[in-house]
C-alpha positions as a Python dict, from the first residue, in 0.01 Angstrom:
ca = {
    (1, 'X'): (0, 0, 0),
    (2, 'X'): (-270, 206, 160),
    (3, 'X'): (-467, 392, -28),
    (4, 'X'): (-774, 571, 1),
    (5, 'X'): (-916, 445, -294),
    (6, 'X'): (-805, 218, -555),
    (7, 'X'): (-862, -19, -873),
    (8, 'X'): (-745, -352, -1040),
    (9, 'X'): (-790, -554, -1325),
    (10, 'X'): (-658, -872, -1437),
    (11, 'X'): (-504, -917, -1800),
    (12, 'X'): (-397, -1243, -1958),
    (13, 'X'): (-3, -1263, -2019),
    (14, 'X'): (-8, -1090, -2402),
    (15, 'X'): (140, -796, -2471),
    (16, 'X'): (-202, -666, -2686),
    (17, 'X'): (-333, -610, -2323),
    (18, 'X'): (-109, -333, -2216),
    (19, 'X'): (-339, -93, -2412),
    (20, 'X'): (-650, -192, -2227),
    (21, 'X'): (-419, -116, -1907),
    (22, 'X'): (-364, 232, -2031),
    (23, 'X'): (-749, 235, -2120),
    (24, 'X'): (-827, 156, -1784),
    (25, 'X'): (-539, 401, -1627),
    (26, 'X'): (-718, 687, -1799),
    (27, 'X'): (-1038, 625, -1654),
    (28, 'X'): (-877, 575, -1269),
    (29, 'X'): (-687, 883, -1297),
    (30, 'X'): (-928, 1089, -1477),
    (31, 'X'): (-1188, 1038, -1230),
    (32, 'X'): (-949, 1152, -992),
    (33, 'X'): (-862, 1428, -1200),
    (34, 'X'): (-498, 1397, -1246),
    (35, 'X'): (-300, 1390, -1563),
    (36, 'X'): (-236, 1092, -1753),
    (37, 'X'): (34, 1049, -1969),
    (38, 'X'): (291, 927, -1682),
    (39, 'X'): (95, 711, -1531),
    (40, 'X'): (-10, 561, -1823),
    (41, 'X'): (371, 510, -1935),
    (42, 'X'): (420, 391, -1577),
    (43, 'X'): (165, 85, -1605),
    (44, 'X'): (310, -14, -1963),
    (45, 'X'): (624, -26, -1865),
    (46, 'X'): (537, -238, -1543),
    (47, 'X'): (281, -484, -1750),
    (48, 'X'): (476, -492, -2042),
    (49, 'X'): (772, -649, -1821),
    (50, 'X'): (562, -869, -1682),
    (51, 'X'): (437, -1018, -1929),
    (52, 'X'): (794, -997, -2111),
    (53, 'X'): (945, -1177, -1860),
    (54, 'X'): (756, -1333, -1588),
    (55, 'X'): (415, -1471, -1743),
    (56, 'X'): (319, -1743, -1990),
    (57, 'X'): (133, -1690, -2234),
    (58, 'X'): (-197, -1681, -2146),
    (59, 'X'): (-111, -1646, -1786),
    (60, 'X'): (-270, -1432, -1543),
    (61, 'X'): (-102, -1073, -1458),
    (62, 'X'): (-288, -836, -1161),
    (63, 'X'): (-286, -472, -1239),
    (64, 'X'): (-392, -265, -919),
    (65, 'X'): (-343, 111, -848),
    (66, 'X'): (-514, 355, -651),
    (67, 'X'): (-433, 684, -458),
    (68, 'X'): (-244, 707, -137),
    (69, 'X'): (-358, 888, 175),
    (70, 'X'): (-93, 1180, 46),
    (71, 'X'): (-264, 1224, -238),
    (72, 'X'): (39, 978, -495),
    (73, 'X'): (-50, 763, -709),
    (74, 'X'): (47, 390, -631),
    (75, 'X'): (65, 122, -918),
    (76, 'X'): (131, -254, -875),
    (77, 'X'): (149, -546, -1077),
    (78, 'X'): (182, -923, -930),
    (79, 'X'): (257, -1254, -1108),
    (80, 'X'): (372, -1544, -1061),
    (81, 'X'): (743, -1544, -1155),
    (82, 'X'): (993, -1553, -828),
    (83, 'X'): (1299, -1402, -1068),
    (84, 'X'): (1343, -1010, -971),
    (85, 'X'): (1341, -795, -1227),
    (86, 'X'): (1674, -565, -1271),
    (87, 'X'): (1795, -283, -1448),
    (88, 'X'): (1955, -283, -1741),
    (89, 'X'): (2218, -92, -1931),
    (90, 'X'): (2080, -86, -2250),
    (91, 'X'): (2260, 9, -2589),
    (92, 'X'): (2181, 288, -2804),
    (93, 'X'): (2123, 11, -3059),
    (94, 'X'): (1914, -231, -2833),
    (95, 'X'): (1530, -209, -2895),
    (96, 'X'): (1397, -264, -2544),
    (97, 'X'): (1577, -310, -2152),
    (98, 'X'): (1460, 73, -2056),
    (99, 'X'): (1148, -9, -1892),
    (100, 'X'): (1272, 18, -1516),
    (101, 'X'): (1491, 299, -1607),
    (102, 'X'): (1160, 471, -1740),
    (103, 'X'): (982, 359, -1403),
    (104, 'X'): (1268, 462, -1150),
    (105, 'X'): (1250, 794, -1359),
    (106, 'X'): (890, 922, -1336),
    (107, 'X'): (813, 747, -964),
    (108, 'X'): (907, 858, -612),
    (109, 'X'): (983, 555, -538),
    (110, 'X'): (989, 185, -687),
    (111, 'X'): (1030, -181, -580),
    (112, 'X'): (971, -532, -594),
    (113, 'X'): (880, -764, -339),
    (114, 'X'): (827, -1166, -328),
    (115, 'X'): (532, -1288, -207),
    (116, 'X'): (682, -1641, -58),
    (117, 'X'): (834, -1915, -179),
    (118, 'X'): (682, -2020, -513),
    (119, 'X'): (447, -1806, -550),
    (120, 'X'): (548, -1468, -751),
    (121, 'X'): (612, -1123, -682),
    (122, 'X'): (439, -786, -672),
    (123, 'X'): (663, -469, -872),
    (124, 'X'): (520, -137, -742),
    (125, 'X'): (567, 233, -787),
    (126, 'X'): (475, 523, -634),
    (127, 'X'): (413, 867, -854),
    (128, 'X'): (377, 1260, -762),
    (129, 'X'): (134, 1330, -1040),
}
């Protein structure tokens, strides 16, 4: 996406990382003086599924977000996994399958696309914060 400014950081595929993500979401958005809270449950949810389901361990995961010319707030994260992510019906009894309910909830807009055969995918989201 274009942006006028942005960041990204690269975190190995373990799920302790996805609080150094919201660590480094803070500092992005607070330097652009915006709230944090969504966007950093945004990011979780999008790393957290990553690394859940599309990364070994130890494998690499890109984190990138940045603002857009309209003033959102864009988040992506690529790896190397060419299965889509989906949305899931969870159970009230089930412990985890919210996350893309929580991201199509709190973003303008949401997607996934594949960057070629073999190679992985990018999930992004767009926010109003």
């Amino acid at each position: 996406m274009v942006g006028v400014e942005h960041d990204e950081m690269v975190v190995k595929g373990r799920l302790e990382v996805v609080a150094e993500v919201r660590g480094f979401v803070r500092l992005a958005v607070g330097r652009w003086g915006m709230d944090d809270f969504v966007p950093c449950l945004v990011a979780s949810e999008l790393v957290t599924n990553a690394i859940r389901h599309a990364a070994a361990e130890g494998d690499e995961v890109l984190f990138r977000l940045g603002l857009a010319e309209d003033g959102a707030l864009w988040m992506e994260v690529r790896d190397g996994a060419c299965t889509m992510p989906r949305m899931r019906d969870a159970g009230l009894d089930e412990e985890s399958g919210r996350g893309l309910v929580v991201v199509d909830q709190f973003s303008r807009n949401w997607g996934v696309r594949s960057l070629g055969e073999g190679t992985g995918k990018v999930v992004f989201a767009v926010l109003d914060v």
